[in-house]
C-alpha positions, -999 to +999 in steps of 0.1 A: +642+657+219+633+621+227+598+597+221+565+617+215+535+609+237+513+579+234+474+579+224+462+587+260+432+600+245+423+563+233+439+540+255+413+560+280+387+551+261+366+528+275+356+502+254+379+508+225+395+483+211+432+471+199+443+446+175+472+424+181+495+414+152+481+373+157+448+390+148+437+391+187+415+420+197+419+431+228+390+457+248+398+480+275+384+493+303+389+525+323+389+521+362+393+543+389+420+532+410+414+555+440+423+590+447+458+601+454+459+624+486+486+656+480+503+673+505+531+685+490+517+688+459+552+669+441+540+639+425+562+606+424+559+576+406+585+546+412+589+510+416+569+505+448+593+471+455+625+489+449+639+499+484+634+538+490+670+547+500+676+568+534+676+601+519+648+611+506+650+649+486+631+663+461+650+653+430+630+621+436+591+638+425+585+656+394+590+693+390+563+703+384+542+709+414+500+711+421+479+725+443+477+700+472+446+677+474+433+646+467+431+636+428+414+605+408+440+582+396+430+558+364+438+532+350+436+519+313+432+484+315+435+454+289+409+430+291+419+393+271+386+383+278+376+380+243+409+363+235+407+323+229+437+320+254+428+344+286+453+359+307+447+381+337+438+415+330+470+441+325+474+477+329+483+499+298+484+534+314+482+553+341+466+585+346+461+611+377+433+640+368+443+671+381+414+690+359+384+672+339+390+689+313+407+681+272+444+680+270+456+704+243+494+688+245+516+666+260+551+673+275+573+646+293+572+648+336+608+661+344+623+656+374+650+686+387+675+684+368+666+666+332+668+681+303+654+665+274+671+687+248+698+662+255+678+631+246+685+612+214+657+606+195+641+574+207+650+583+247+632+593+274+633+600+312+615+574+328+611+549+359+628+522+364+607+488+370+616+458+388+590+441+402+563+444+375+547+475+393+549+507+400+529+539+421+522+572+426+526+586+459+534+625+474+573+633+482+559+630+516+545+595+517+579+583+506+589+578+545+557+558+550+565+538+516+601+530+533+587+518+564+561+495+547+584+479+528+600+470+558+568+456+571+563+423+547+536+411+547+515+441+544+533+450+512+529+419+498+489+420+504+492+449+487+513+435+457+489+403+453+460+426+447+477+440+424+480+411+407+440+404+405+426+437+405+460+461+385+457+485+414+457+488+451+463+511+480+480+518+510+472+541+533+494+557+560+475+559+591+495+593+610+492+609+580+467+601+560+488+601+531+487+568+507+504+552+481+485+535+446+499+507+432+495+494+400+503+468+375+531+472+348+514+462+317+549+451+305+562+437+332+596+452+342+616+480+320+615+520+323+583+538+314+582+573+309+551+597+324+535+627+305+515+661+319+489+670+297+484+703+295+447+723+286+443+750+259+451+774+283+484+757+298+467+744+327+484+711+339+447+687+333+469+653+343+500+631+345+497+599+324+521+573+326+523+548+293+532+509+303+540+507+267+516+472+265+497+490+237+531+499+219+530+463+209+499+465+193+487+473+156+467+502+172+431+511+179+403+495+157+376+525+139+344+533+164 
């Protein structure tokens, strides 16, 4: 049945705080990255380096499909500013709120076609990361993604803010559509994304662990 979710509830916690095994503790802080315009309501989330191939189809977003609209996308950050050897800040999860309301229970983000009956017990359907980022985007943007990467130096802006700020956007003038980018807490590997579903079984978000806190001892008390 594959991995189980990770502590969303926490690692969106703003101020909470992590212990690393060299006795480090790390803070986080929650930041809204920007919202997400929908028209399609199919969510993907990708590599935003990796070259979108010619044909695009909807094997490529998640199943499960929302209402279209525009949604807050967040971002659980780790802050090494209280570390004696500062790094830039990293991201540690990713979230889009559909609703504002408690998740209930977690269930992984297929896309058509996975199963994860089939999954041993430490697998999990996930994206593949290359470039030390990733994004969310509608099935629709992807043509404007595609075209951007063709254009440079307007992806690369993009990418260095990434680098100092862990998010960024782009934003598809016809359209209107955009694209979020943000940091890969752990750099490149495969990260797996999660609905969160209400008490009632209403989809409430899509969170997306970058498995940074995996490496941690876990969250310290209140």
């Amino acid at each position: 049945m594959g991995i189980q979710a990770a502590d969303f509830e926490n690692m969106f916690r703003d101020d909470a705080r992590y212990r690393w095994p060299n006795g480090e503790t790390l803070r986080i802080s929650v930041r809204n990255a920007g919202k997400l315009r929908l028209s399609t309501g199919r969510i993907v989330v990708r590599d935003n380096d990796i070259r979108v191939e010619s044909e695009i189809d909807d094997s490529q977003a998640f199943a499960e499909k929302i209402p279209a609209g525009e949604y807050n996308v967040m971002l659980s950050i780790v802050n090494y500013d209280e570390s004696p050897h500062p790094v830039r800040p990293r991201a540690a999860a990713a979230k889009i709120v559909i609703k504002e309301e408690l998740v209930s229970s977690w269930e992984p983000a297929l896309c058509p076609g996975q199963d994860p009956t089939l999954l041993a017990e430490d697998a999990f359907f996930g994206f593949s990361v290359d470039s030390g980022q990733g994004c969310y985007l509608d099935l629709a943007a992807m043509e404007f993604l595609k075209r951007t990467q063709e254009d440079y130096a307007k992806l690369d802006g993009a990418r260095d803010l990434v680098m100092r700020n862990c998010f960024a956007e782009l934003v598809d003038p016809d359209s209107g559509l955009n694209v979020i980018l943000f940091d890969c807490g752990m750099g490149d590997g495969f990260y797996p994304t999660w609905i969160g579903r209400t008490s009632n079984g209403q989809i409430a978000c899509f969170a997306t662990d970058l498995e940074l806190l995996s490496h941690s001892e876990g969250v310290l008390p209140r």
